[in-house]
MARBA-3410 file (N, C-alpha, C, O; in Angstrom, 1 decimal):
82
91.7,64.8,124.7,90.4,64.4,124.3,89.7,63.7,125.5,90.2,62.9,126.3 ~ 88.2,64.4,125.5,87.7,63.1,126.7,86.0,63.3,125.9,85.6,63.8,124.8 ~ 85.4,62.5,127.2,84.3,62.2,126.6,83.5,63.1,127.8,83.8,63.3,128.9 ~ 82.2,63.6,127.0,81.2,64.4,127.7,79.4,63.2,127.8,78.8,62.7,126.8 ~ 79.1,63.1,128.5,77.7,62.4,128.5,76.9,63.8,129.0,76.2,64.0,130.0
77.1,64.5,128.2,76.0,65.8,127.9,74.9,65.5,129.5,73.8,65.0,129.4 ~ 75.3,65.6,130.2,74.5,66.1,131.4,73.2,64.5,132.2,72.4,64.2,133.1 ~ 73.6,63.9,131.2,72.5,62.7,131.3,73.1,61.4,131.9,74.2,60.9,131.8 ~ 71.9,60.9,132.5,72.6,59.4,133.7,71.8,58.6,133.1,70.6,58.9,133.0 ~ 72.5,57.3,132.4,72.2,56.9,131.7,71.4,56.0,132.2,71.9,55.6,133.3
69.8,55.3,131.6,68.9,54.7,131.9,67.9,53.8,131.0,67.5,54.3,129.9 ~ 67.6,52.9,131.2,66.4,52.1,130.0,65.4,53.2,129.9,65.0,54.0,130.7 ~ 65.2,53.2,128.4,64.0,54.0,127.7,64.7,55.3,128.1,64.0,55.7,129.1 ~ 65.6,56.2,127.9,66.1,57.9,127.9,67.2,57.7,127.3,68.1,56.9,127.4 ~ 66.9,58.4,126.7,68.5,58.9,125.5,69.6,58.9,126.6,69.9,58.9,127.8
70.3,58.8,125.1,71.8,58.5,125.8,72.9,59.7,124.5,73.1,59.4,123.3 ~ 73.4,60.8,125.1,74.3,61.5,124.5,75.8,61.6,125.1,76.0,62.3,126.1 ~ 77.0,60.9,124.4,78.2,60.8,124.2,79.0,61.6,123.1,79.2,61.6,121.9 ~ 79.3,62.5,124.1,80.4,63.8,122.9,82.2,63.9,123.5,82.8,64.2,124.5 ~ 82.4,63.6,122.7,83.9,63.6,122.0,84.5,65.0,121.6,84.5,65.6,120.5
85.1,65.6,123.3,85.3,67.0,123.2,87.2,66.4,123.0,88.0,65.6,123.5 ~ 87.0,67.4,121.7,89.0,67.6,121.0,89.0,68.8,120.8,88.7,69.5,119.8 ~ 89.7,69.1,122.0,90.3,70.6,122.1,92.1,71.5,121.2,92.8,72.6,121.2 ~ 92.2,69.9,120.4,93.7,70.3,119.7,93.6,70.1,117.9,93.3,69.0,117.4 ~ 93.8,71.0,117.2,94.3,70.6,115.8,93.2,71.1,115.1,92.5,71.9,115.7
92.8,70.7,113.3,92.2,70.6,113.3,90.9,69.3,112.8,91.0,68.4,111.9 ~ 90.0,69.4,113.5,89.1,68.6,113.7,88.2,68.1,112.6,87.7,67.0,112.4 ~ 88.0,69.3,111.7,87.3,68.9,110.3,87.8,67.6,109.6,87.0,66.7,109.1 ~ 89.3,67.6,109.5,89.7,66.5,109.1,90.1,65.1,109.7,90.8,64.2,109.3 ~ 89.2,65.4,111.0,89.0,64.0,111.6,88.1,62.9,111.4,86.9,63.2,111.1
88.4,61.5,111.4,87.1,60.6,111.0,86.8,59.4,112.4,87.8,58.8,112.9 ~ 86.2,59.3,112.7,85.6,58.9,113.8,84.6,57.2,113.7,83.6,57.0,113.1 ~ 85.2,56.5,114.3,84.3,55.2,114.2,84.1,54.9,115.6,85.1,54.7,116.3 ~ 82.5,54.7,116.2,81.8,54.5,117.6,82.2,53.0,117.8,81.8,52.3,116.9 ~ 82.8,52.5,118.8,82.4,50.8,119.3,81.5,50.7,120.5,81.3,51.7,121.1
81.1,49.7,120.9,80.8,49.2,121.9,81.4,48.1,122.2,81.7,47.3,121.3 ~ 81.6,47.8,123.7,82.2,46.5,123.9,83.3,45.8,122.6,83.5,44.6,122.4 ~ 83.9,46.7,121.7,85.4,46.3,120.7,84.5,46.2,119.8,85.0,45.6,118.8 ~ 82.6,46.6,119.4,82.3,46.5,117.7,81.7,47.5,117.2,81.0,48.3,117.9 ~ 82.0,47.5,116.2,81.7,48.8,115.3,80.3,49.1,115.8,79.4,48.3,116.0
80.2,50.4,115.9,78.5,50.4,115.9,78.2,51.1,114.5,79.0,52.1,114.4 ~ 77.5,50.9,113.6,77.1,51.4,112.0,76.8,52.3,112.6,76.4,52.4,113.8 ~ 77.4,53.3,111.5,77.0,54.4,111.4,77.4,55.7,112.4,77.3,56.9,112.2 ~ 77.7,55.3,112.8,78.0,56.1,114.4,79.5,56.5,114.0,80.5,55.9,114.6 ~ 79.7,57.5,113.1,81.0,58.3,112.2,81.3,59.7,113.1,82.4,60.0,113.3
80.1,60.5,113.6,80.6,62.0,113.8,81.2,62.0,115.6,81.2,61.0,116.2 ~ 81.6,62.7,115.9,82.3,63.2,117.3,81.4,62.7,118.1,81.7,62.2,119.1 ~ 80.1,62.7,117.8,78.5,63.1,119.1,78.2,61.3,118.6,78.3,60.7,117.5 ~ 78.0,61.0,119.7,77.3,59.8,119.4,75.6,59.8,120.1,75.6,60.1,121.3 ~ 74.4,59.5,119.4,73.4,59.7,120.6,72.4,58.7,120.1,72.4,58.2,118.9
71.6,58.4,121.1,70.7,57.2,121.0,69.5,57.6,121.8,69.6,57.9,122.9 ~ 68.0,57.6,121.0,67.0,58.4,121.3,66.1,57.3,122.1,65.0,57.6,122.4 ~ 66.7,55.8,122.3,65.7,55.3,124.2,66.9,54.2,124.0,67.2,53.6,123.0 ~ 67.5,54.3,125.5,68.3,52.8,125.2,67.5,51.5,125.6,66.4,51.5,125.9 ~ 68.2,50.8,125.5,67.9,49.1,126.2,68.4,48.9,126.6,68.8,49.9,127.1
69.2,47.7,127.3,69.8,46.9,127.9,71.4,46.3,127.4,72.5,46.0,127.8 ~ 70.6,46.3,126.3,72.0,45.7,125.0,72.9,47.0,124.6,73.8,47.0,123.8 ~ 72.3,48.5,125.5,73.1,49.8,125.2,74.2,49.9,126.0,75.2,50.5,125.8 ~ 74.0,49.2,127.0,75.0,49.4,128.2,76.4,48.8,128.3,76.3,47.5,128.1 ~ 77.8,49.3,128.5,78.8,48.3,128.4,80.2,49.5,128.0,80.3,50.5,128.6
81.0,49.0,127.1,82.2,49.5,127.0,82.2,50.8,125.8,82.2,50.3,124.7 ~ 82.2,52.1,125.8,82.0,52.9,124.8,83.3,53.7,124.6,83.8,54.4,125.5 ~ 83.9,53.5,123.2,85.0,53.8,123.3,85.2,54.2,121.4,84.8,53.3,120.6 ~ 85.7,55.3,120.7,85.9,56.1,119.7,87.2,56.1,119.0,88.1,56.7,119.5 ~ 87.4,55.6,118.1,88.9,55.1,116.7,88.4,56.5,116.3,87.3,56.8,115.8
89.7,57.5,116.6,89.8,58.4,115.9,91.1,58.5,114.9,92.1,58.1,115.5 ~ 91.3,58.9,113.6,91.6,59.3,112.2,91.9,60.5,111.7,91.1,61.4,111.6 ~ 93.3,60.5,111.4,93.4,61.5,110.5,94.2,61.5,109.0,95.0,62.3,108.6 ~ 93.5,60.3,108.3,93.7,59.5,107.4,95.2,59.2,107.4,95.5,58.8,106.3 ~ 96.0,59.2,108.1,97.2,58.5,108.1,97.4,57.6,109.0,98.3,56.8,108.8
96.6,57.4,110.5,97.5,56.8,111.4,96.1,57.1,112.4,95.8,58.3,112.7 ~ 95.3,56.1,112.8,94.1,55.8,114.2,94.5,56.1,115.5,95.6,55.7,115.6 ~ 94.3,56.5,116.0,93.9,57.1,117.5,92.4,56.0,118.5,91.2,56.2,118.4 ~ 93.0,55.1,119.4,92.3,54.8,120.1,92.0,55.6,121.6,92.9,55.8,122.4 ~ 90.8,56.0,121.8,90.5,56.6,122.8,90.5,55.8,124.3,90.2,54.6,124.4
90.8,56.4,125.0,90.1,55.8,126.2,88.2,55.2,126.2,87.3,56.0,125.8 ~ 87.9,54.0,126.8,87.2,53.8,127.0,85.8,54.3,127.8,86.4,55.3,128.4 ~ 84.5,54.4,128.3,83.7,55.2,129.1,82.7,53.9,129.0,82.0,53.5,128.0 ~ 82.7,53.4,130.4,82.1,52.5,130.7,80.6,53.2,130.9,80.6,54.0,131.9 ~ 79.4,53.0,130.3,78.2,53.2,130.7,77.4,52.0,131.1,77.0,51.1,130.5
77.2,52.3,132.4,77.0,50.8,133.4,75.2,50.6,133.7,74.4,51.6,133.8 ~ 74.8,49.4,133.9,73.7,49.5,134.2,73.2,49.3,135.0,71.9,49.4,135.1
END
């Protein structure tokens, strides 16, 4: 598993897209929770995580709890720096 930032360098006011390429198993029955800096971010459940203008308060530790209702999977971290 790694992480894709879909072609974009991340900046105040421009989207920010983070994809969660899993190339083994199957994936339908995966469940997915986004953090930043170790907290939940609401809502942020599917593989793609994206954010349509960041701020300031977007930048920091980005890292995905993946699930396959028995047993979490912590991903490696992806620092998006400011």
């Amino acid at each position: 598993m790694e992480y894709n930032l879909g072609g974009t360098t991340p900046s105040i006011g421009q989207p920010l897209t983070i994809e969660l390429d899993i190339t083994t198993g199957d994936t339908a029955q995966l469940n997915y929770i986004w953090r930043l800096d170790e907290l939940v971010i609401e809502g942020a459940t599917d593989p793609l995580y994206y954010l349509e203008s960041m701020t300031e308060a977007d930048f920091g530790q980005y890292d995905v709890v993946v699930s396959d209702n028995c047993s979490p999977a912590y991903i490696d971290t992806l620092d998006v720096l400011f």
